[in-house]
C-alpha positions in Angstrom: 23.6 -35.6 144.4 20.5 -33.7 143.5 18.5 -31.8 145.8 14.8 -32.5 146.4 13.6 -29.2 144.3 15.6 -31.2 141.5 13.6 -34.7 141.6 10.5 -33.1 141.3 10.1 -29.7 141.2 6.7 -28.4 141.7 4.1 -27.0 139.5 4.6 -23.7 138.6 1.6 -21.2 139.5 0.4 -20.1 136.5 1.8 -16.5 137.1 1.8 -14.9 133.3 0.0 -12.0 133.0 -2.5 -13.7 130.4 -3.3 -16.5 132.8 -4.1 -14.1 135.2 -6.2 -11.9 133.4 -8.2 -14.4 132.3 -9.0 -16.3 135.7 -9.9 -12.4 136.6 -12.2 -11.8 133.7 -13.6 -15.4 134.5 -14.7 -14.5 138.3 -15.9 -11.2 137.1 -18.0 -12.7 134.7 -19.7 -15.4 137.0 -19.6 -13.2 140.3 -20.3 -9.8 138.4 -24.0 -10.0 137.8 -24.7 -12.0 141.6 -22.8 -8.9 142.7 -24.7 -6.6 140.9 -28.1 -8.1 141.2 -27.4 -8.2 145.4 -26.9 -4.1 144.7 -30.6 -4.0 143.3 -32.2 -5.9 146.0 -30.2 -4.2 148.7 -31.8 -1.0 146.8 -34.9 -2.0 146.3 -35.0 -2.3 150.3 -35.0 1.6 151.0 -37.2 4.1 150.7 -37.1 4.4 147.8 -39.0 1.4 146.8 -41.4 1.3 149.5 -45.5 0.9 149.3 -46.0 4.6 149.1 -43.7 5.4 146.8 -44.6 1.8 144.1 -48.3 3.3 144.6 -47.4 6.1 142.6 -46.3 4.0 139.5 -48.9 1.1 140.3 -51.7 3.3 141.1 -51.9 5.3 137.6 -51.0 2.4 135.8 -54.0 0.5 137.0 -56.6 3.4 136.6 -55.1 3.9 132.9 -55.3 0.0 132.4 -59.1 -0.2 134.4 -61.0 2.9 134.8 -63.5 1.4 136.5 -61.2 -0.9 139.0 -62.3 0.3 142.9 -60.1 1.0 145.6 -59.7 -2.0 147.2 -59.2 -3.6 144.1 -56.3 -1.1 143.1 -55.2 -1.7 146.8 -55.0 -5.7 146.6 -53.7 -5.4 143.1 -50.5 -3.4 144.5 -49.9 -5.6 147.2 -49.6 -8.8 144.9 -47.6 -6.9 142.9 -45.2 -6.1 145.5 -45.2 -9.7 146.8 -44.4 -10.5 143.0 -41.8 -8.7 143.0 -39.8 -10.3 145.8 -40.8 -13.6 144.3 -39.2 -12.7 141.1 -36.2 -10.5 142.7 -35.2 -13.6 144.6 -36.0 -15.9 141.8 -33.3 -14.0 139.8 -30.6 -14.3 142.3 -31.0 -17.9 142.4 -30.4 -18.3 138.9 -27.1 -15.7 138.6 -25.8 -17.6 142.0 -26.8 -21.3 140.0 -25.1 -19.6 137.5 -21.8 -18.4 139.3 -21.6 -21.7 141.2 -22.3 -24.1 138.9 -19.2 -22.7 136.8 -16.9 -22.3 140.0 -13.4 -23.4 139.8 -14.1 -24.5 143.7 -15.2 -28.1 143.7 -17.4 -27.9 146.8 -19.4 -24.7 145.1 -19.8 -26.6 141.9 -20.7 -30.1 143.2 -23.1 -28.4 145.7 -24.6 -25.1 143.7 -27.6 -26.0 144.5 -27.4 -25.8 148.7 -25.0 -23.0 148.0 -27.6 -21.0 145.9 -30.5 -21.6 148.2 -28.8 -20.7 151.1 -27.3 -17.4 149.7 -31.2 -16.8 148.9 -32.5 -17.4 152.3 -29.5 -15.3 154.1 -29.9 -12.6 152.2 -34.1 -12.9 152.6 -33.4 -12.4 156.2 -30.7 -10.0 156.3 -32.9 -7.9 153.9 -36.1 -7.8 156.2 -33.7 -7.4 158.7 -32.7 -4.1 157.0 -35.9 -3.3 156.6 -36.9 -3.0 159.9 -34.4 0.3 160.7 -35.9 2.3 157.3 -39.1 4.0 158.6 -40.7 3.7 155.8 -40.7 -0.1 155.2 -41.9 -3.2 157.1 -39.5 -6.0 158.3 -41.8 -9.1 157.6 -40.4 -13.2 157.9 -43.2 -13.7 155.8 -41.8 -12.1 152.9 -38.7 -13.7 153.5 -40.6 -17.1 153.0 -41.9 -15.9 150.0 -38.3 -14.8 148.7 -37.3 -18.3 149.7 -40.0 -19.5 147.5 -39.0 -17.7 144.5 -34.8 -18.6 145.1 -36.2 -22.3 145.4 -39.0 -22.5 142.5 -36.0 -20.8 140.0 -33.6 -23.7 141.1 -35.9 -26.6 140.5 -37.2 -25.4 137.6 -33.0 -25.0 136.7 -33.1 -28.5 138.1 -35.6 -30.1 135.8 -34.2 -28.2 132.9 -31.3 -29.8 133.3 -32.3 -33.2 134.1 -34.3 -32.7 130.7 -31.7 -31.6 128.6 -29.4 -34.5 130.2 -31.9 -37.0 129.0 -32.1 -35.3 125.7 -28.0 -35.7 125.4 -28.1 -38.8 126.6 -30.7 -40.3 124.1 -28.8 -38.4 121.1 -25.4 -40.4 122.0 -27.6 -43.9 122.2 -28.8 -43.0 118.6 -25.6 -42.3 117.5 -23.7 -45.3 119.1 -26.8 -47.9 117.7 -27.0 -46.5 114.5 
């Protein structure tokens, strides 16, 4: 009689050291850069980064640029830089989290990057201006949350549309192919 690990023994785990490594060097190559790029955002959110101390790289920058420009002109130029900025920082981390998830051996990341990335954008937004408001010399705002929001969800439809674009594309090339 044969026992029931006989009649069909299960899969093994794919526990060599090369299958291993390589499911390693996989996760640290789609999670790495989100990692890293959460690092930058989080530091851009002390001190170190705030109005007064951008306005000492904006400021000269802007008189080199435009001699002439006023001060309320060098004053509203900062400030849409600075809202840039979290525009662009946020637009980034939605692409490396598209990125990670989209490749994600986890069928509910990779069916649903989209929702994931978004909403690791708009936690983050928060808990950032969250963080924010205990450093004396920044400003908590929701608004610039919206507007981090803004750039996390501009960068993932503009992934969207690239996509949709390139599936066309592929499947246009296959119809030639198949008809002709």
């Amino acid at each position: 009689m044969t026992t029931r690990s006989e009649q069909s023994p299960t899969p093994a785990r794919s526990s060599t050291p090369e299958r291993g490594a390589q499911t390693w060097r996989g996760r640290l190559w789609r999670y790495g850069p989100l990692v890293v790029w959460l690092g930058v955002i989080s530091f851009a959110s002390t001190g170190a980064l705030s109005a007064s101390n951008t306005s000492r790289i904006v400021r000269p920058l802007l008189l080199w640029l435009f001699p002439g420009i006023t001060e309320g002109a060098l004053l509203e130029v900062h400030f849409l830089v600075r809202k840039a900025a979290h525009f662009t920082e946020y637009a980034i981390l939605a692409l490396l989290a598209a990125r990670a998830f989209l490749s994600s051996s986890r069928l509910a990341l990779s069916r649903h990057w989209w929702l994931a990335s978004f909403s690791l954008v708009a936690v983050y937004a928060l808990l950032d201006e969250y963080h924010q408001s205990f450093v004396a010399s920044r400003t908590a705002s929701i608004y610039d949350s919206m507007i981090d929001a803004a750039g996390g969800a501009c960068a993932l439809l503009l992934l969207l549309l690239w996509q949709a674009g390139r599936n066309k594309r592929s499947r246009a090339e296959r119809r030639s192919r198949a008809g002709g």
